[in-house]
C-alpha distance (Angstrom), angle and dihedral (degrees) to the residues before:
residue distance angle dihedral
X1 . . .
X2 3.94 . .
X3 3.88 89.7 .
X4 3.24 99.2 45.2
X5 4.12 89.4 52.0
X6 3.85 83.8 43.4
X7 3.85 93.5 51.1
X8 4.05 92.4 48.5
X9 4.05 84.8 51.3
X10 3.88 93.7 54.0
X11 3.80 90.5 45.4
X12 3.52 97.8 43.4
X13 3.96 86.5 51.3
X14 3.46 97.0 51.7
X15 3.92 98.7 40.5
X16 4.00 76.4 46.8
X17 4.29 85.8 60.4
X18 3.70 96.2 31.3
X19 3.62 86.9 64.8
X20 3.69 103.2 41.9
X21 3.62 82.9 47.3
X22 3.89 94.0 63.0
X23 3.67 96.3 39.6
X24 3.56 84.6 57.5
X25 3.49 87.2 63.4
X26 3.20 107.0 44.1
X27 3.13 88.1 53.4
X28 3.90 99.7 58.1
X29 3.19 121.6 47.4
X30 3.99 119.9 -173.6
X31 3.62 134.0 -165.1
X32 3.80 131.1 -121.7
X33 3.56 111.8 -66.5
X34 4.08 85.6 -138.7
X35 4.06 115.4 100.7
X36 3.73 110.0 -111.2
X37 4.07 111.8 -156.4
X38 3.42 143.1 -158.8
X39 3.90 114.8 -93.7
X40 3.55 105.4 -160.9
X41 3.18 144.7 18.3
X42 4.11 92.7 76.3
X43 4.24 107.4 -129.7
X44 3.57 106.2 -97.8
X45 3.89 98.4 29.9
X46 3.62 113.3 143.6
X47 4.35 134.9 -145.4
X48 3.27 125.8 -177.4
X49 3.96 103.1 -157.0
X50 4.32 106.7 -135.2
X51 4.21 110.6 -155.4
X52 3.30 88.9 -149.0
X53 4.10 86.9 74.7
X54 3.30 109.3 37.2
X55 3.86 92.0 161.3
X56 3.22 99.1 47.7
X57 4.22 117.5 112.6
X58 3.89 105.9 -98.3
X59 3.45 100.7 175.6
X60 4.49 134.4 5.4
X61 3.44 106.7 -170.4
X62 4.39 114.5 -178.0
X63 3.53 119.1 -171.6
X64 3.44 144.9 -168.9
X65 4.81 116.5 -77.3
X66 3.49 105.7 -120.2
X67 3.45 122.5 -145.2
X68 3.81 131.4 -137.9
X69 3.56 100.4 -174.6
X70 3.90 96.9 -107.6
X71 3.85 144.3 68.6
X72 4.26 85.5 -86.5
X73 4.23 128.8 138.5
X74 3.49 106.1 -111.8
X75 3.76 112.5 -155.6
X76 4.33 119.2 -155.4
X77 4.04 115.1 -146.8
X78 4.41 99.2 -159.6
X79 4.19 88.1 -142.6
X80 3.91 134.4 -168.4
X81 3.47 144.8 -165.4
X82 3.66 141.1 -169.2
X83 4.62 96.7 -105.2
X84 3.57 112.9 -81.8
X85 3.63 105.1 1.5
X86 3.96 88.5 114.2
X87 4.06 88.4 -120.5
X88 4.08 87.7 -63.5
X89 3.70 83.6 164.1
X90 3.63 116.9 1.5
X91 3.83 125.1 -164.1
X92 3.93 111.9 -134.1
X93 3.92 112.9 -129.9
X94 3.51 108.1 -179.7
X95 3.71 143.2 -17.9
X96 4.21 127.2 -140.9
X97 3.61 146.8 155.7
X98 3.56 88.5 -146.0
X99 4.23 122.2 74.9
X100 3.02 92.7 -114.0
X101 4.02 147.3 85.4
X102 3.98 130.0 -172.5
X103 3.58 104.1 -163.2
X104 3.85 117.1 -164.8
X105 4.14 123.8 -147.2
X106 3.50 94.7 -109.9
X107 3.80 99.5 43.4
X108 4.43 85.7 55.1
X109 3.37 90.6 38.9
X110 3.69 93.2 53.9
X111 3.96 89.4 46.9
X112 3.68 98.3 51.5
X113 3.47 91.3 52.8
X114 3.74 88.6 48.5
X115 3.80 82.2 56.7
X116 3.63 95.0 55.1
X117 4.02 95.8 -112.3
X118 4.00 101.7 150.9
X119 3.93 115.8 -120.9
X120 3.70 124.0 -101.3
X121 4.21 91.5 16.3
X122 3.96 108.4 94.8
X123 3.69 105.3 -135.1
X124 3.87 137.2 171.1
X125 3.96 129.6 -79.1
X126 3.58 135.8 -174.7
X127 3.74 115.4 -130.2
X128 3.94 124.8 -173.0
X129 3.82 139.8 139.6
X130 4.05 126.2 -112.1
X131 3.85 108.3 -157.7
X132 4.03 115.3 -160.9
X133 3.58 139.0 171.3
X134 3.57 126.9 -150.6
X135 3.84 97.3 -130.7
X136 3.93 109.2 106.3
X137 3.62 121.8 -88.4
X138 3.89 95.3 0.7
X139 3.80 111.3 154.2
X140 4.05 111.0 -108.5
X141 3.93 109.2 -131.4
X142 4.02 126.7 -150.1
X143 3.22 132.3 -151.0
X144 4.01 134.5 -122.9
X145 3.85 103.5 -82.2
X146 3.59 123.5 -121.5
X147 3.88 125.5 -169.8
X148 3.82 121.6 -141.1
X149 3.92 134.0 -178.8
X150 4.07 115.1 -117.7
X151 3.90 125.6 -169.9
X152 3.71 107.1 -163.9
X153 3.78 127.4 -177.4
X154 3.83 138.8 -142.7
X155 3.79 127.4 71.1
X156 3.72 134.2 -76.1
X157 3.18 92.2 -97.5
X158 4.09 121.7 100.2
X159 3.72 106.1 -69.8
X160 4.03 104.4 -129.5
X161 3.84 110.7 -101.1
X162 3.48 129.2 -178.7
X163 3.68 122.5 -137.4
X164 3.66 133.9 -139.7
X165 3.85 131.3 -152.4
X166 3.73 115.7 -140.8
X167 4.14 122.2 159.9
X168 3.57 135.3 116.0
X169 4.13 80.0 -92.4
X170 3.83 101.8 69.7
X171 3.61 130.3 52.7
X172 3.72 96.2 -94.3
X173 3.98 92.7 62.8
X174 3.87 111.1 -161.5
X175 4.04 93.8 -39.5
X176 3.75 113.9 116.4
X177 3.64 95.9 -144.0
X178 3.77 111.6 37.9
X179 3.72 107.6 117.4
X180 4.18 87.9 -73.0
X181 3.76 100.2 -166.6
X182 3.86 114.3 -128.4
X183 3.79 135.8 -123.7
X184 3.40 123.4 -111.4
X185 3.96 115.9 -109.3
X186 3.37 124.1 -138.0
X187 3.95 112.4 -102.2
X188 3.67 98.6 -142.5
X189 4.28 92.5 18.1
X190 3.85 110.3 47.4
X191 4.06 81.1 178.0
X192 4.00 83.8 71.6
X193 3.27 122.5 77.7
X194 4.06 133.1 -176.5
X195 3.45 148.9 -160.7
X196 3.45 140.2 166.7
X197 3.96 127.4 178.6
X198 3.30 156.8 75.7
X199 4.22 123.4 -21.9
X200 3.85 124.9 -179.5
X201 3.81 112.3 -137.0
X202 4.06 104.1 -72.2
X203 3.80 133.5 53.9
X204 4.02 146.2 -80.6
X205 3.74 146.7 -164.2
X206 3.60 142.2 -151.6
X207 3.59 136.2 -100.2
X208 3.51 130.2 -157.5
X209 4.44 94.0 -160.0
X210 3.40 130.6 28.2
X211 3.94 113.9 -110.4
X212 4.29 91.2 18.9
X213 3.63 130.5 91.9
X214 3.78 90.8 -155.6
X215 2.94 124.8 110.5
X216 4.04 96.3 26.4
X217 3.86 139.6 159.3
X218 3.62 126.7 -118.8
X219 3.59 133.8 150.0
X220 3.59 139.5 -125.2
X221 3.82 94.0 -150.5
X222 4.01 100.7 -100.0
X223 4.18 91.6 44.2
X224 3.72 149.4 17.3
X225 4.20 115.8 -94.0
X226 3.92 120.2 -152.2
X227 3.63 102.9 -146.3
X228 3.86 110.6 -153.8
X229 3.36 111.9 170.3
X230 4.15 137.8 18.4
X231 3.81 87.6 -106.4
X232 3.66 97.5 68.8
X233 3.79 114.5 77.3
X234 3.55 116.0 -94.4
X235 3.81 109.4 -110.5
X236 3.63 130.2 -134.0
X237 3.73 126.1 -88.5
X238 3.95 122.6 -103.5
X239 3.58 99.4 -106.2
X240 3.78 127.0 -126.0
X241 4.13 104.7 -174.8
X242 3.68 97.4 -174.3
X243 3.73 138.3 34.0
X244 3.85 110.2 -97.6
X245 4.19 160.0 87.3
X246 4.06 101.5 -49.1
X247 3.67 134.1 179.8
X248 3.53 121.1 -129.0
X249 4.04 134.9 -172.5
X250 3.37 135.3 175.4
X251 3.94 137.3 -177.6
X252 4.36 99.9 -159.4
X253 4.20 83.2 -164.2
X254 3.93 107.8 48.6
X255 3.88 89.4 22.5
X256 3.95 90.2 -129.4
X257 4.00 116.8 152.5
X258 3.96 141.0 165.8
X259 4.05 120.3 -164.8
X260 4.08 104.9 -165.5
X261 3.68 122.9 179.5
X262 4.20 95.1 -116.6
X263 3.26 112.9 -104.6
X264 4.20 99.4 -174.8
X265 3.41 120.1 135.2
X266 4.03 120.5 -84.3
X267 3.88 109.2 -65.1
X268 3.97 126.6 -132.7
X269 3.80 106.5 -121.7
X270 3.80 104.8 -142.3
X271 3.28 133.5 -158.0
X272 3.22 113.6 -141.9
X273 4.26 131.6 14.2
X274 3.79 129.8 -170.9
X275 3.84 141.5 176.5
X276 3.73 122.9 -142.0
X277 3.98 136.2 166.5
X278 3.73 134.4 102.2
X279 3.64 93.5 -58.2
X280 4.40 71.9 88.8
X281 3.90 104.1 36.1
X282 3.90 103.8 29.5
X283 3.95 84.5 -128.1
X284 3.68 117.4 99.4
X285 4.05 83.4 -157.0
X286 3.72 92.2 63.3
X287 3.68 115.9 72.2
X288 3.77 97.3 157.0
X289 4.04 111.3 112.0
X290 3.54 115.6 73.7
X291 4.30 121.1 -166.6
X292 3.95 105.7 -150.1
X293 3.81 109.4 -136.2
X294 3.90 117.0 -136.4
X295 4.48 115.0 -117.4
X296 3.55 122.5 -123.8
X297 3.62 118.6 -98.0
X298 3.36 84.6 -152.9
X299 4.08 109.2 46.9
X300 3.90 109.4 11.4
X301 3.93 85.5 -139.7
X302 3.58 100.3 61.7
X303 4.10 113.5 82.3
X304 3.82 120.4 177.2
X305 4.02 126.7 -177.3
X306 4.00 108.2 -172.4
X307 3.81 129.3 -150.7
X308 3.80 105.9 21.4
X309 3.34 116.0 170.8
X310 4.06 104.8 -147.4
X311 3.73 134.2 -155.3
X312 3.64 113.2 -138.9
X313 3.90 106.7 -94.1
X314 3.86 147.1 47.4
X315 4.16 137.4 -5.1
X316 3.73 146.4 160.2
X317 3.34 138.5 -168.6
X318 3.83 118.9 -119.7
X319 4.16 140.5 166.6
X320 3.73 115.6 -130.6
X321 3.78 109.7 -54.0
X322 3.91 90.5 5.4
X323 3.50 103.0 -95.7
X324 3.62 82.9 145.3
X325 3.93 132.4 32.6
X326 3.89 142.2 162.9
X327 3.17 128.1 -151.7
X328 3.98 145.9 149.1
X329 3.85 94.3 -48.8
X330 3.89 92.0 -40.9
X331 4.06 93.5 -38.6
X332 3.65 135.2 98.9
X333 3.74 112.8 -80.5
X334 3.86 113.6 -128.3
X335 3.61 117.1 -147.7
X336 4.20 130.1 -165.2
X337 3.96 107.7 -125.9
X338 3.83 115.7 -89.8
X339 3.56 153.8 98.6
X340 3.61 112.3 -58.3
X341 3.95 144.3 -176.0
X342 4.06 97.3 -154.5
X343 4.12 116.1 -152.9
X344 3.84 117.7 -172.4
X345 3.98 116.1 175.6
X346 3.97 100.5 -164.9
X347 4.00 95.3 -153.8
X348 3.94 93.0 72.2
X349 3.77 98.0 17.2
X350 4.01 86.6 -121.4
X351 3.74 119.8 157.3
X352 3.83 138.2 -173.7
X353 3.63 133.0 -169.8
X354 3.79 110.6 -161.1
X355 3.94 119.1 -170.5
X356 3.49 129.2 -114.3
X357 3.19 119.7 -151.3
């Protein structure tokens, strides 16, 4: 009888470390212990990114699959650095399954400023790959590291962004690409951004590019955080406790931000908004055509009209017989030629065109 007690102990024990030894496993998941590298670019290639292209391809850079030993989606992060700063604080570029990245002149250019490289001066950056898998704990893998020269353009001033909302308390919920209404830049500040409207009871943040969550804005409850890659913590949503109008400001370089319940007076609701001027005609004489803007579903004082193509020139926006307008404080609004999503919020009278490319 004592053996047989003894021999369930032993088995129990080792079925006991048989199992802990598997859960440990699946648990854990490693990549191949192999290098992978990066295909092309060659180290020590060198672009110099042209404005006058900004969808152009800069840079395709393949790579090595990694492998991590079982049937798992592996996910590639395209990464950069400012040159020999050992990826201290790297700046995500863009995220694949694939192994592969097209990179487009304004999307580098717009990451090398983000890395502090000055414009017009070809410096040095870091390039290298970050592979991940979604199953818990698994071991991220990088690649080999090659270092490339960039020449990007524009000033040192704040390159002009346009923001996104996305949070379970705007229309677009937590989908990146959802028609996620903009804010409104700052005319003579593009560091400034606005937005005034209507919140359901929850939060949001901001995106930078449709269909990315990098970069995105969060907040650490006294300021704004810029998160630019998946290895920074993912910061907190700005809150909005109750369902209503709210006013929201941001400053993208010192991070500052308020978020106000509004407090304006009671708003007409119109019916119906348009925009004319010669941006239509060509002729800054003929002010005839209107183009009726669609409401918001969502917050009656948001309109939108998408894909305008624009003459180079002058516009308002109006209601039938123009017993209302908005303009550029109270004057005509003068537009460059081009392809255009237009946004008008009619509480504040702030507009955005965003480019289509």
């Amino acid at each position: 009888m004592k053996n047989i007690y003894k021999i369930f102990i032993a088995v129990a024990i080792l079925t006991g470390l048989w199992s802990c030894e598997n859960e440990e496993n699946l648990m854990i998941l490693k990549p191949q212990e192999a290098a992978f590298s990066i295909i092309t670019p060659e180290s020590g290639s060198s672009i110099i990114l042209n404005e006058a292209t900004p969808a152009n391809t800069a840079l395709t850079v393949t790579w090595e699959k990694v492998s991590y030993g079982a049937p798992t989606v592996v996910t590639y992060t395209v990464q950069i650095a400012a040159n020999d700063t050992e990826f201290a604080a790297p700046v995500d570029v863009t995220s694949s399954t694939s192994t592969y990245s097209i990179i487009d002149v304004a999307e580098l250019n717009t990451r090398a400023l983000e890395l502090g490289l000055a414009p017009n001066v070809e410096s040095s950056i870091d390039v290298r790959i970050k592979a991940t898998t979604g199953v818990a704990n698994a071991e991220p893998k990088y690649s080999d590291v090659i270092t490339i020269s960039v020449t990007p353009y524009g000033s040192i001033e704040t390159p002009v962004v346009t923001l996104y909302l996305v949070g379970d308390a705007t229309f677009a919920g937590w989908n990146l690409n959802n028609n996620n209404m903009p804010l409104f830049t700052d005319p003579k500040d593009n560091k400034k951004h606005y937005y005034t409207g209507y919140f359901t009871a929850g939060g949001f943040k901001l995106l930078e590019k449709i269909d990315s969550w990098l970069p995105a804005y969060g907040n650490d409850g006294t300021k704004a955080v810029k998160r630019t890659s998946f290895e920074q913590n993912d910061p907190s949503s700005f809150p909005t406790p109750t369902s209503g109008y709210y006013t929201f400001e941001i400053n993208i370089e010192t991070l500052a931000y308020t978020i106000a319940p509004f407090t304006g007076s009671t708003a007409t609701t119109y019916s119906e908004i348009f925009y004319s001027g010669s941006t239509i005609s060509g002729d800054d004489n003929d002010w005839s055509q209107q183009i009726a803007l669609t409401k918001s579903t969502f917050d009656s004082h948001i309109w939108k009209v998408s894909g305008q193509t624009l003459k180079e020139g002058n516009m308002k926006f109006h209601t039938a017989g123009w017993a209302k307008e908005w303009g550029d404080n109270g004057g005509n609004i003068f537009v460059e030629a081009g392809k255009y999503d237009i946004w008008l919020n009619d509480l504040d009278g702030r507009y955005t065109f965003i480019k289509v490319q």
